[in-house]
PQR file of N, CA, C, O and H, with PARSE charges and radii, in Angstrom:
ATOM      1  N   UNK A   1     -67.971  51.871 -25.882 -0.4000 1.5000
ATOM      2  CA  UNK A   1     -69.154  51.348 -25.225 -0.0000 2.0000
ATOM      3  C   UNK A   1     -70.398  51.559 -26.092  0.5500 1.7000
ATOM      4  O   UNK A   1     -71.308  50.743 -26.246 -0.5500 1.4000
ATOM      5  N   UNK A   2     -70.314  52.585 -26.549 -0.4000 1.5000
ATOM      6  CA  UNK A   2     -71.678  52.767 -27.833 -0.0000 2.0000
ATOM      7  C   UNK A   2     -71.815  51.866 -28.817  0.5500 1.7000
ATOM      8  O   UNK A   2     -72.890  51.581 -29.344 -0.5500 1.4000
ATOM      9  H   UNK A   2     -69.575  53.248 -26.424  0.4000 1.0000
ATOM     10  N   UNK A   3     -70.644  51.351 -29.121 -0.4000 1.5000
ATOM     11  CA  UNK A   3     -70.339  50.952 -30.434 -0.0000 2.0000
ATOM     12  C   UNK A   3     -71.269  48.833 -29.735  0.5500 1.7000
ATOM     13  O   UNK A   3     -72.216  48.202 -30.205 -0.5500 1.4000
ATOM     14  H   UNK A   3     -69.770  51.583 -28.694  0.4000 1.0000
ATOM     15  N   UNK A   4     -70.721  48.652 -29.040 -0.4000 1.5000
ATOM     16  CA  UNK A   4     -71.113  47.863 -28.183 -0.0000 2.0000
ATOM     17  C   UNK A   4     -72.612  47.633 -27.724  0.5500 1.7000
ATOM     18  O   UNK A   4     -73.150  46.543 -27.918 -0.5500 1.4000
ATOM     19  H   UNK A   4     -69.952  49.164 -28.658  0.4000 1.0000
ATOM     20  N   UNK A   5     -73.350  48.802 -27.042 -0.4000 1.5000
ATOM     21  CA  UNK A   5     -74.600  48.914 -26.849 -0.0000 2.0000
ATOM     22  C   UNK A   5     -75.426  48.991 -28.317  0.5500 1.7000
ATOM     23  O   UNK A   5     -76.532  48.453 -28.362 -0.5500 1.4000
ATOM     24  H   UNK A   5     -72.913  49.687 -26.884  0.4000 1.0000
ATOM     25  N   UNK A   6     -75.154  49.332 -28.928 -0.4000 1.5000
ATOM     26  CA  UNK A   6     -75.870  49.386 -30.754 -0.0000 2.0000
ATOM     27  C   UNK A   6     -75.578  47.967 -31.243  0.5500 1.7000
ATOM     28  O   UNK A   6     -76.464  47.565 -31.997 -0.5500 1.4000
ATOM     29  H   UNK A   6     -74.256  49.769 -28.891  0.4000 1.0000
ATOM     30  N   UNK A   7     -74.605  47.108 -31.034 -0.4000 1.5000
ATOM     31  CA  UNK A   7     -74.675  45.682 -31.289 -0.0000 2.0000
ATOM     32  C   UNK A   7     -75.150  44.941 -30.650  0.5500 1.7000
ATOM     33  O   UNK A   7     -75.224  43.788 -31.075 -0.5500 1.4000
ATOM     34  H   UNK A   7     -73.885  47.434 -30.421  0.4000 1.0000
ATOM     35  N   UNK A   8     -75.707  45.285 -29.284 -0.4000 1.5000
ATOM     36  CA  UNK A   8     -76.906  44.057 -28.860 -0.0000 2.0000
ATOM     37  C   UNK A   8     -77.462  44.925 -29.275  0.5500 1.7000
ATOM     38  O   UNK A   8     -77.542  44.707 -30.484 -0.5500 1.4000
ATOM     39  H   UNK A   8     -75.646  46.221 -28.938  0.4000 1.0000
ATOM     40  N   UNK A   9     -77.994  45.951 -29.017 -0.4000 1.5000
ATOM     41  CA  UNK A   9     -79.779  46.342 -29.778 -0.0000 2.0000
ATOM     42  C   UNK A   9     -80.255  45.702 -30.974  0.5500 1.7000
ATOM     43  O   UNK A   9     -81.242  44.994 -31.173 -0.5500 1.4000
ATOM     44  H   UNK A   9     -77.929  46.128 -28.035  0.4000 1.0000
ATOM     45  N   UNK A  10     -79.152  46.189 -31.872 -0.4000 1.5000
ATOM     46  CA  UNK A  10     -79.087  44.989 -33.475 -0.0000 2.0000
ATOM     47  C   UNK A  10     -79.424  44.223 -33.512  0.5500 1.7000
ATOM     48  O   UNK A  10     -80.414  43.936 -34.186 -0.5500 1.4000
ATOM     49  H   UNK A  10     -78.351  46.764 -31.710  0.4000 1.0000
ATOM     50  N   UNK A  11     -78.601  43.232 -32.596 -0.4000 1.5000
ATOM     51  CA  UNK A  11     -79.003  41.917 -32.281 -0.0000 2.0000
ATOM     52  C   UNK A  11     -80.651  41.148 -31.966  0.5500 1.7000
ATOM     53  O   UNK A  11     -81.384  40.316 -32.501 -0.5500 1.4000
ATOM     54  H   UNK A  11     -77.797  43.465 -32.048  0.4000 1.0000
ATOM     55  N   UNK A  12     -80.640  41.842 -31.018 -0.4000 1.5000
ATOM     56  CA  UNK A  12     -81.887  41.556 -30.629 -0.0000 2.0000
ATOM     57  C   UNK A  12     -83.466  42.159 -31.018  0.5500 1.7000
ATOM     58  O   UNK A  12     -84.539  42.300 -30.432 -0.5500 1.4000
ATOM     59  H   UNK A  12     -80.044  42.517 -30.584  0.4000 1.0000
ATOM     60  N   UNK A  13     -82.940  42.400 -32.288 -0.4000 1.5000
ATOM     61  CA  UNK A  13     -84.419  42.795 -33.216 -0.0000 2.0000
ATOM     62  C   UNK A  13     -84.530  42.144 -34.203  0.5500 1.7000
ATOM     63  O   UNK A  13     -83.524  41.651 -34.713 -0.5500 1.4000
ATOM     64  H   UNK A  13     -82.069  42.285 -32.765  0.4000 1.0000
ATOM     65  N   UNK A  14     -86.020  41.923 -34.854 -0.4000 1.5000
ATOM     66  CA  UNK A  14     -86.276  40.617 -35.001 -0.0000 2.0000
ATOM     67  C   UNK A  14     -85.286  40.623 -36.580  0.5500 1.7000
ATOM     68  O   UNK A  14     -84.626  41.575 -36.995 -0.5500 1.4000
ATOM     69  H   UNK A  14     -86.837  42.324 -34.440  0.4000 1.0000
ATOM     70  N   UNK A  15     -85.448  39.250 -37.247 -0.4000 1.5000
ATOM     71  CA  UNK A  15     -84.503  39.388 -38.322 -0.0000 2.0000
ATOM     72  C   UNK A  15     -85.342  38.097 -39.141  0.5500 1.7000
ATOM     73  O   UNK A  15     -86.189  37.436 -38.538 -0.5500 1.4000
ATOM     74  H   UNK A  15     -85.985  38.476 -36.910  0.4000 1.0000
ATOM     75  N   UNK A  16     -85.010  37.847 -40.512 -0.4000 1.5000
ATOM     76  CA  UNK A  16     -85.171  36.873 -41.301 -0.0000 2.0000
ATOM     77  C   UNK A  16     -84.444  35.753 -41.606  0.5500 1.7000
ATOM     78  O   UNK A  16     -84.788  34.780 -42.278 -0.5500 1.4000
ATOM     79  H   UNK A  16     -84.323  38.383 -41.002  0.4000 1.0000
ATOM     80  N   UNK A  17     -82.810  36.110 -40.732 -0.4000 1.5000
ATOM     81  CA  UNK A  17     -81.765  35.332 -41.524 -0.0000 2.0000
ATOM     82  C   UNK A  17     -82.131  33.934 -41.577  0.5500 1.7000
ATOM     83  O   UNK A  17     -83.022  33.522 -40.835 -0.5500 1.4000
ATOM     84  H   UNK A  17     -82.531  36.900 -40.186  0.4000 1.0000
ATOM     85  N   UNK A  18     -81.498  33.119 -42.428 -0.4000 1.5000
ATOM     86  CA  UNK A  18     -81.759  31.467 -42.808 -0.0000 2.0000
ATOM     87  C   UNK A  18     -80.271  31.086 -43.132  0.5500 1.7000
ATOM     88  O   UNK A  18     -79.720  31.840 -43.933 -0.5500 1.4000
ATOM     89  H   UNK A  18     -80.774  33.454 -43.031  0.4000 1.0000
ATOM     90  N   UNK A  19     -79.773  30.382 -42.802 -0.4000 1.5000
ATOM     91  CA  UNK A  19     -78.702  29.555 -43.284 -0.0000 2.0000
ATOM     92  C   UNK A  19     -78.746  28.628 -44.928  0.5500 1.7000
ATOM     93  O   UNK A  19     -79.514  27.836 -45.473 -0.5500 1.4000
ATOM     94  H   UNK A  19     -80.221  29.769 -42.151  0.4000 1.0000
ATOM     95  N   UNK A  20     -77.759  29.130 -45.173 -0.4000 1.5000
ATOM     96  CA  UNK A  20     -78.249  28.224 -46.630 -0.0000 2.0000
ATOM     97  C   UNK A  20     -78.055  26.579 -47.031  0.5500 1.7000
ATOM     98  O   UNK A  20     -77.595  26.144 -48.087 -0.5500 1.4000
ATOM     99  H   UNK A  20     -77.135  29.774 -44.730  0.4000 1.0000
ATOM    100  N   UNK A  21     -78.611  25.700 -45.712 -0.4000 1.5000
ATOM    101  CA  UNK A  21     -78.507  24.432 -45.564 -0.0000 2.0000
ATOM    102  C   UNK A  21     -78.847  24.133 -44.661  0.5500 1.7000
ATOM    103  O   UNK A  21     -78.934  24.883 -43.688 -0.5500 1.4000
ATOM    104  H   UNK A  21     -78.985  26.053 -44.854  0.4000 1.0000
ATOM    105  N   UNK A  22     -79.231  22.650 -44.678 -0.4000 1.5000
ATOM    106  CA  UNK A  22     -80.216  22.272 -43.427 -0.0000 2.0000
ATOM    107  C   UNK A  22     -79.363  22.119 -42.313  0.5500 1.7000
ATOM    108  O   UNK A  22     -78.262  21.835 -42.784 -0.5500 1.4000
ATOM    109  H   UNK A  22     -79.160  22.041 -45.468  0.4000 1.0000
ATOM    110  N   UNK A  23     -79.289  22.163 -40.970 -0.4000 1.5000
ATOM    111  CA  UNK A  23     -78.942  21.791 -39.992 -0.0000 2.0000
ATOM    112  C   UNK A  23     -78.389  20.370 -39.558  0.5500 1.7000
ATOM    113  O   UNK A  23     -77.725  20.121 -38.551 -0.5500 1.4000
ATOM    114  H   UNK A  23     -80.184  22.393 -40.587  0.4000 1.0000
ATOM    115  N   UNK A  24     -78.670  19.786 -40.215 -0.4000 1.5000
ATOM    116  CA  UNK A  24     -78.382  18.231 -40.299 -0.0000 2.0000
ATOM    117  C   UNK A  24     -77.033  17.832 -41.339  0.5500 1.7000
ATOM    118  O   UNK A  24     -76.458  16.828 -40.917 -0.5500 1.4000
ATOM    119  H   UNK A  24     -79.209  19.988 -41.033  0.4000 1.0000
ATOM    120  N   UNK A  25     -76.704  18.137 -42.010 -0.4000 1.5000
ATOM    121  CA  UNK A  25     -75.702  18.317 -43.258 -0.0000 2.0000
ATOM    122  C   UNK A  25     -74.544  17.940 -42.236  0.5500 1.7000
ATOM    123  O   UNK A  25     -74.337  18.141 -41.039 -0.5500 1.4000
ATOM    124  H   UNK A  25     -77.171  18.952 -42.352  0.4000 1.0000
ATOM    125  N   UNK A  26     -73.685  17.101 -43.601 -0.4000 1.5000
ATOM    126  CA  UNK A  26     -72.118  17.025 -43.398 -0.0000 2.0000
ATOM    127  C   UNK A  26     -71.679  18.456 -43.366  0.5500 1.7000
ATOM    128  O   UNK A  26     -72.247  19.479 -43.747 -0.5500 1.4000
ATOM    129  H   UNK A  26     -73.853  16.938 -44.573  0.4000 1.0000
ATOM    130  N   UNK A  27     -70.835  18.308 -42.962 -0.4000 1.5000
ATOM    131  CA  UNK A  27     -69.770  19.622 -43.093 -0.0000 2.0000
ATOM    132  C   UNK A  27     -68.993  20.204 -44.907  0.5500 1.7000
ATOM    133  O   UNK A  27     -68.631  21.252 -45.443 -0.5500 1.4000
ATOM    134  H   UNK A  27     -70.373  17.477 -42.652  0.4000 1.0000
ATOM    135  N   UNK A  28     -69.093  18.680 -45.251 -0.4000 1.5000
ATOM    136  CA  UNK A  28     -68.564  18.972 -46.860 -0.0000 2.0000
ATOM    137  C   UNK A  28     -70.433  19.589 -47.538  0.5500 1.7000
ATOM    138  O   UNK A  28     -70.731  20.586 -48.196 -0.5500 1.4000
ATOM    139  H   UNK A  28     -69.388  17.830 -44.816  0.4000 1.0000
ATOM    140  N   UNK A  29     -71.161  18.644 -47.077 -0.4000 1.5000
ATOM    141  CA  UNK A  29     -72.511  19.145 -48.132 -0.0000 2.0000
ATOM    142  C   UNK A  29     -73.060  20.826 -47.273  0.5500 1.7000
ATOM    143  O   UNK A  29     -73.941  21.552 -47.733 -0.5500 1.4000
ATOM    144  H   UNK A  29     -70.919  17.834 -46.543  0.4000 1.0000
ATOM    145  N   UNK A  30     -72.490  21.030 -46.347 -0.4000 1.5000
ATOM    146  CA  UNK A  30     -72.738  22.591 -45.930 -0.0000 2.0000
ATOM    147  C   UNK A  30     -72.186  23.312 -46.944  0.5500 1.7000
ATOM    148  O   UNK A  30     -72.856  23.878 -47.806 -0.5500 1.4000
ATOM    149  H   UNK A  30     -71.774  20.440 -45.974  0.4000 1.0000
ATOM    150  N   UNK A  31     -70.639  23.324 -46.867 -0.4000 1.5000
ATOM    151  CA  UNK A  31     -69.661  23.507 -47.624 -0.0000 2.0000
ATOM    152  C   UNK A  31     -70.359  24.057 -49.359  0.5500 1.7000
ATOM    153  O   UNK A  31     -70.288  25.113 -49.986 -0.5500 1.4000
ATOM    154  H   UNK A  31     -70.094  22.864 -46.166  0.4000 1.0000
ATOM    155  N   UNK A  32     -70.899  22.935 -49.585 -0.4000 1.5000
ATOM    156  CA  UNK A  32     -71.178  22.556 -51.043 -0.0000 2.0000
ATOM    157  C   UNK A  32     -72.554  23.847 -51.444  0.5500 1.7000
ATOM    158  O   UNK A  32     -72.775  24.551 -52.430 -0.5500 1.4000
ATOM    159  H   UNK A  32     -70.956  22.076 -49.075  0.4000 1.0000
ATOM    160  N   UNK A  33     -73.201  23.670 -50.180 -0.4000 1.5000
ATOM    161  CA  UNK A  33     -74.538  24.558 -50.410 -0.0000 2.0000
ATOM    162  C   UNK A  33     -73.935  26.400 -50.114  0.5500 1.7000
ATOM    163  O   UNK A  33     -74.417  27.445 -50.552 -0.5500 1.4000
ATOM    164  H   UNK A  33     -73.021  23.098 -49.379  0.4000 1.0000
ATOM    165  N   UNK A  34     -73.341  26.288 -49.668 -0.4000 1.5000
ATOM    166  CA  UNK A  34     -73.220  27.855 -49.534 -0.0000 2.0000
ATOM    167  C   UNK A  34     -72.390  27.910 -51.115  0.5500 1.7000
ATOM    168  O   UNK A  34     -72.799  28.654 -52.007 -0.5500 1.4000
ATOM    169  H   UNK A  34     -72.950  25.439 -49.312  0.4000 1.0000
ATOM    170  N   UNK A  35     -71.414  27.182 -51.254 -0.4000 1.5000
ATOM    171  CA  UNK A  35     -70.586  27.908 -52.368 -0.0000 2.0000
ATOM    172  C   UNK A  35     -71.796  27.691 -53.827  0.5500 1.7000
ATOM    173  O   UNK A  35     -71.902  28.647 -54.595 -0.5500 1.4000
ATOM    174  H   UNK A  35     -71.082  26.578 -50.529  0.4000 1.0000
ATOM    175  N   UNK A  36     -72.400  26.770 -54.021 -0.4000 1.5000
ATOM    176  CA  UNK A  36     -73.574  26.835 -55.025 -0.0000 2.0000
ATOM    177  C   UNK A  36     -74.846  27.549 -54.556  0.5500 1.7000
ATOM    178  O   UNK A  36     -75.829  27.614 -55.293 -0.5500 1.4000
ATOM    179  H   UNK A  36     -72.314  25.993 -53.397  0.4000 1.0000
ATOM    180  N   UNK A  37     -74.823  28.190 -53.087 -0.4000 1.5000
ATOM    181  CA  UNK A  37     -75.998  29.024 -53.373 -0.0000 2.0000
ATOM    182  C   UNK A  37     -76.295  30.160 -53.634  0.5500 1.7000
ATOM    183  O   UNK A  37     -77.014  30.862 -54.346 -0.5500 1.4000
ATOM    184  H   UNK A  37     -74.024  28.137 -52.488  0.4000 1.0000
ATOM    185  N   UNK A  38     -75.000  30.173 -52.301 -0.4000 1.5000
ATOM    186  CA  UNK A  38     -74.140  32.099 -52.246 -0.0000 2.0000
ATOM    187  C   UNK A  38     -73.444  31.948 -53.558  0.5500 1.7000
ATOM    188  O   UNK A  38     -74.183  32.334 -54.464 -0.5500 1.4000
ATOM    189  H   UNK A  38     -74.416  29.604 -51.723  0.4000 1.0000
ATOM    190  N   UNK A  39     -72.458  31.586 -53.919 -0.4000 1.5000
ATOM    191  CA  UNK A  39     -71.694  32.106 -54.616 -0.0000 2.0000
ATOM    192  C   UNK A  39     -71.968  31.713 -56.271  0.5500 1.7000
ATOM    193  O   UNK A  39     -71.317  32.184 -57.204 -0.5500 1.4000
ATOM    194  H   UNK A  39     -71.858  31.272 -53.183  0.4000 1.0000
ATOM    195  N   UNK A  40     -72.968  30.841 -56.379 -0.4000 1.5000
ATOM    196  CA  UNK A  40     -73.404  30.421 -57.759 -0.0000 2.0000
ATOM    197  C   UNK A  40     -72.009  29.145 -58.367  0.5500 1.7000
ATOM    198  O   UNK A  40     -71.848  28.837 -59.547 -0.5500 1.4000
ATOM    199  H   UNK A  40     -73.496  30.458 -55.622  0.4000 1.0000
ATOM    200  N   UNK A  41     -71.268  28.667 -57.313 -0.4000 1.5000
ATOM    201  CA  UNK A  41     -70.612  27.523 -58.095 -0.0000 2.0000
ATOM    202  C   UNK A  41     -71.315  26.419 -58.359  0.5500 1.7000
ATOM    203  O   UNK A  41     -72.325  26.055 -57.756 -0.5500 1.4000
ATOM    204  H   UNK A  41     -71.399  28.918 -56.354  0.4000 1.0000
ATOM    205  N   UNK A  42     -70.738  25.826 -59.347 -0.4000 1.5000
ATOM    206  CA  UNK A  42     -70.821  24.497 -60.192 -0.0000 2.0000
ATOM    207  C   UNK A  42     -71.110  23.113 -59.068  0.5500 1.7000
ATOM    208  O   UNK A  42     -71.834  22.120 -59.139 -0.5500 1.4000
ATOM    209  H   UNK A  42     -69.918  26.121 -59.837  0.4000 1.0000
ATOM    210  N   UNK A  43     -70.005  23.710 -57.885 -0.4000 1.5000
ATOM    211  CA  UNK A  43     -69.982  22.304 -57.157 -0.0000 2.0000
ATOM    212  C   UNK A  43     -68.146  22.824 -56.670  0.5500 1.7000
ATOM    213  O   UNK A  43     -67.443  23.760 -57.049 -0.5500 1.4000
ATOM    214  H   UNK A  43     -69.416  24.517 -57.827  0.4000 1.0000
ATOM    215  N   UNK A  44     -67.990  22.084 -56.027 -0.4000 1.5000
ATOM    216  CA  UNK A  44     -67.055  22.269 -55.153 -0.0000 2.0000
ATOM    217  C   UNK A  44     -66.087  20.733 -54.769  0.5500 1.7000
ATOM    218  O   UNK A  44     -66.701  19.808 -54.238 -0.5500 1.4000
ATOM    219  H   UNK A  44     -68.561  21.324 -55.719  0.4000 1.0000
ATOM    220  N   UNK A  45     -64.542  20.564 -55.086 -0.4000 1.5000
ATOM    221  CA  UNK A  45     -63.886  19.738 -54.545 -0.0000 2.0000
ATOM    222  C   UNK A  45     -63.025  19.796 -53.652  0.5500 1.7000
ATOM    223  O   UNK A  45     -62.340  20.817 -53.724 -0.5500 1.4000
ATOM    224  H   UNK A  45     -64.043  21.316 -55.517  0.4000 1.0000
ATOM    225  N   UNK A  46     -62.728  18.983 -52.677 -0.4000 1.5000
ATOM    226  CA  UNK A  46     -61.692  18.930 -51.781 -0.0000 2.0000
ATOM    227  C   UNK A  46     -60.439  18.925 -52.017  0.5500 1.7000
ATOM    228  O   UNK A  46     -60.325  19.076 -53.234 -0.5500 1.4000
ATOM    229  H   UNK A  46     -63.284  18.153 -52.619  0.4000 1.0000
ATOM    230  N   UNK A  47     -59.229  18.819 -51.446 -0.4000 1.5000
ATOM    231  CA  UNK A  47     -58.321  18.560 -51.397 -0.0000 2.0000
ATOM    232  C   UNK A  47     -57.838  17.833 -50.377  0.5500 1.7000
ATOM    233  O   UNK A  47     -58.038  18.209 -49.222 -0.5500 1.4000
ATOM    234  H   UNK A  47     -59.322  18.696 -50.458  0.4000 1.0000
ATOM    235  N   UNK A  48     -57.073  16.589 -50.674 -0.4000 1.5000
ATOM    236  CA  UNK A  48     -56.764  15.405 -49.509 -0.0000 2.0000
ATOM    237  C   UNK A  48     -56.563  16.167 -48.145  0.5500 1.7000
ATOM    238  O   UNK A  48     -56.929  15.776 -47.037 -0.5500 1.4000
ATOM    239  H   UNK A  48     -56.910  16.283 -51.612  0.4000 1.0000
ATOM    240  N   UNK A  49     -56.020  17.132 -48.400 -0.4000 1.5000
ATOM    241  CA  UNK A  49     -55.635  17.430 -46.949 -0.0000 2.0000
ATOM    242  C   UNK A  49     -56.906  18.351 -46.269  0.5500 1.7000
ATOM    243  O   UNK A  49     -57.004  18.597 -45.067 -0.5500 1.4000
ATOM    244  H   UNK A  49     -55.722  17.450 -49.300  0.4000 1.0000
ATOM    245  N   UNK A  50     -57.833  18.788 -47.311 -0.4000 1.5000
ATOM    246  CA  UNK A  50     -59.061  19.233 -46.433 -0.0000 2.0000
ATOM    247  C   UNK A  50     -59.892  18.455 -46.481  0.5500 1.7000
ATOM    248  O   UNK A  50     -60.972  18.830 -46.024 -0.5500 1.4000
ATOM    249  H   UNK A  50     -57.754  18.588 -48.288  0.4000 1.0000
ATOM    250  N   UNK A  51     -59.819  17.127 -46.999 -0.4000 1.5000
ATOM    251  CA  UNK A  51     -60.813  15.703 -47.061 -0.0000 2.0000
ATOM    252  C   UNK A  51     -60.352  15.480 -45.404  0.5500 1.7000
ATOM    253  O   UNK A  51     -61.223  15.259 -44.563 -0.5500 1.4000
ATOM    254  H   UNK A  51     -58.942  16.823 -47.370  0.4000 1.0000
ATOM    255  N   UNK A  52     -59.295  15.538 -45.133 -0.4000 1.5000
ATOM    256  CA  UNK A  52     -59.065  15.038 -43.679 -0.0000 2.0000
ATOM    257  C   UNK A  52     -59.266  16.036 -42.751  0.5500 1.7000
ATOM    258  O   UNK A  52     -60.120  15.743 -41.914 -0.5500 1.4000
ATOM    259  H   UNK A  52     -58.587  15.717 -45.816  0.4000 1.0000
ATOM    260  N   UNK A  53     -58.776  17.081 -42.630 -0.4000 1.5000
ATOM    261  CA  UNK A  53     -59.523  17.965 -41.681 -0.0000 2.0000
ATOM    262  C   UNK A  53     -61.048  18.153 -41.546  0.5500 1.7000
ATOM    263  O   UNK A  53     -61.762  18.524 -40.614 -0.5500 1.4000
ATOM    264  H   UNK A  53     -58.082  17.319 -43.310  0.4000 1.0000
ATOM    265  N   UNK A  54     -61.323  17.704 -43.005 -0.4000 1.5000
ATOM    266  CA  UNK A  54     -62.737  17.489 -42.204 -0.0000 2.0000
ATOM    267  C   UNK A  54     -63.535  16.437 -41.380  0.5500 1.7000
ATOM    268  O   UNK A  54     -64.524  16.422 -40.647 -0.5500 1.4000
ATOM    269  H   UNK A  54     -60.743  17.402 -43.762  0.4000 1.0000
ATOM    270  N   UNK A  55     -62.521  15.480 -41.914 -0.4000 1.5000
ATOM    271  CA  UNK A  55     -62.772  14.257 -41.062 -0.0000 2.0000
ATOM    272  C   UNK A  55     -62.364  14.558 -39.100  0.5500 1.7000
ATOM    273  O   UNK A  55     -63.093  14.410 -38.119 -0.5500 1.4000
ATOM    274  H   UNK A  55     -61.718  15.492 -42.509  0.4000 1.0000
ATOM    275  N   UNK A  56     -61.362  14.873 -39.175 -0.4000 1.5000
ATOM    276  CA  UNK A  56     -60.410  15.635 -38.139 -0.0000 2.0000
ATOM    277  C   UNK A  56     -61.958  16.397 -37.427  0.5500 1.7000
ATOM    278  O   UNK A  56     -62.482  15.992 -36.389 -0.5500 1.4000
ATOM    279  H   UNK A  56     -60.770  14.993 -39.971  0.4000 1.0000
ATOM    280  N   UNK A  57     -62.377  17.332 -38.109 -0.4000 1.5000
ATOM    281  CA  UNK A  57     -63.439  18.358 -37.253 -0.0000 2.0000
ATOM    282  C   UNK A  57     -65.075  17.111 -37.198  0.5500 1.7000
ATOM    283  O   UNK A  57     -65.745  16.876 -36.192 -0.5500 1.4000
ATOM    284  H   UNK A  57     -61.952  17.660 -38.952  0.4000 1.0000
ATOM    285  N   UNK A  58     -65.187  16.826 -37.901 -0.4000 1.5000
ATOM    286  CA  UNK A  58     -66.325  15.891 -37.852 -0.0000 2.0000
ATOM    287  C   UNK A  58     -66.326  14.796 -36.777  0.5500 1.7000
ATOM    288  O   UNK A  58     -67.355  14.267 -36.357 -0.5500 1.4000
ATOM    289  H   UNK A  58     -64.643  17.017 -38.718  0.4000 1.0000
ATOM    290  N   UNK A  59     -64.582  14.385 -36.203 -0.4000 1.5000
ATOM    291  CA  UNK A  59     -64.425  13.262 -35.169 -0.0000 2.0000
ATOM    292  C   UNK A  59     -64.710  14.109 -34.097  0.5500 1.7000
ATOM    293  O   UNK A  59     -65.136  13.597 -33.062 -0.5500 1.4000
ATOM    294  H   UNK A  59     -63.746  14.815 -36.544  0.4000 1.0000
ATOM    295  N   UNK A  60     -64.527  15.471 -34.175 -0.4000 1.5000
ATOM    296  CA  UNK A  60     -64.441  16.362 -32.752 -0.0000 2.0000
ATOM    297  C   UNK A  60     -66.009  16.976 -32.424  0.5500 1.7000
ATOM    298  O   UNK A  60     -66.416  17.773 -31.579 -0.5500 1.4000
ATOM    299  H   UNK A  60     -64.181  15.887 -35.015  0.4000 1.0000
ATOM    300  N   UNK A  61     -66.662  16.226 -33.485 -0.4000 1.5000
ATOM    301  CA  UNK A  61     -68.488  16.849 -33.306 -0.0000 2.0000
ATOM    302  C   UNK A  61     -68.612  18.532 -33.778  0.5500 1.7000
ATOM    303  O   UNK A  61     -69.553  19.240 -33.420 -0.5500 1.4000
ATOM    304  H   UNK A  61     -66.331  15.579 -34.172  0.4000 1.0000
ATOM    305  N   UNK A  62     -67.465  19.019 -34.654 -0.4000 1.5000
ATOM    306  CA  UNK A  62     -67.796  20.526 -35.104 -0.0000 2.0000
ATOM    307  C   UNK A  62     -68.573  20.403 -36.283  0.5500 1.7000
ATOM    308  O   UNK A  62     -68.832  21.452 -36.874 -0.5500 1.4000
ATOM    309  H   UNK A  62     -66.700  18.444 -34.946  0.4000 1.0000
ATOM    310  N   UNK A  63     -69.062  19.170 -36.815 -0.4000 1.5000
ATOM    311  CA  UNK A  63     -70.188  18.677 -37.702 -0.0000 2.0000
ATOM    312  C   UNK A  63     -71.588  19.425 -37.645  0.5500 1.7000
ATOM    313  O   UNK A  63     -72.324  19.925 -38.496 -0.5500 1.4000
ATOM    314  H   UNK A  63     -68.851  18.318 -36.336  0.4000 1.0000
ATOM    315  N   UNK A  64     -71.646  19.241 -35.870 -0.4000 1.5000
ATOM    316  CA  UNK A  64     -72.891  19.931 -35.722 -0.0000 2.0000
ATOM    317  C   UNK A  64     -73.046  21.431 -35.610  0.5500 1.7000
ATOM    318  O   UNK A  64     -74.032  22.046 -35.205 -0.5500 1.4000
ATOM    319  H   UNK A  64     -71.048  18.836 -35.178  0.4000 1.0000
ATOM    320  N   UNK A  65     -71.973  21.873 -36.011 -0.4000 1.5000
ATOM    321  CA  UNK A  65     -71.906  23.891 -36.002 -0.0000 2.0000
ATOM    322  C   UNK A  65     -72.205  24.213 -37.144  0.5500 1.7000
ATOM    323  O   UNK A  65     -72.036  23.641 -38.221 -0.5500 1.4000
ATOM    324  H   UNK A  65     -71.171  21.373 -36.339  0.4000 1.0000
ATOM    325  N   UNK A  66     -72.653  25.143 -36.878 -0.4000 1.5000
ATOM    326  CA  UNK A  66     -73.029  26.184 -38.581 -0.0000 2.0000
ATOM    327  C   UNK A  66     -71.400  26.608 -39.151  0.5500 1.7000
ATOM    328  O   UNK A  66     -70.470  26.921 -38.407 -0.5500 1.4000
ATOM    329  H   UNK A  66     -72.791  25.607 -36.003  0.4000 1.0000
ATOM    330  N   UNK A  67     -71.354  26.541 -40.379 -0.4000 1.5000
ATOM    331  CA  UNK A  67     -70.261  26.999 -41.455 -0.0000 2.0000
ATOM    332  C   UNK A  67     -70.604  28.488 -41.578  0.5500 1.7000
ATOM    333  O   UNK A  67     -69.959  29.209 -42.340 -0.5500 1.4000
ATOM    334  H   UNK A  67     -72.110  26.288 -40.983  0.4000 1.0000
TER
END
């Protein structure tokens, strides 16, 4: 229960965080911005079968969730 009560307190003090992409973004150009922002890549490619799952999550509106 402590462990619990110390994670909303956490929570609910104020914070800076930012997402590293706009809110509006595909799911691949989310994708693209975290691994070139966080992680310093070049750029980032798919693979057919995650070209379609993302299509797959993008038909189901998980487009509009944060990565």
């Amino acid at each position: 229960r402590a462990l619990a009560e110390e994670v909303v307190k956490l929570c609910e003090e104020p914070n800076d965080f930012t997402f590293s992409y706009e809110e509006d973004l595909s799911i691949e150009e989310k994708i693209n911005a975290i691994a070139t922002k966080v992680y310093r890549a070049d750029g980032i490619q798919f693979t057919p079968a995650a070209k379609k799952e993302v299509e797959r999550l993008t038909a189901l509106g998980f487009d509009k969730m944060p990565v």
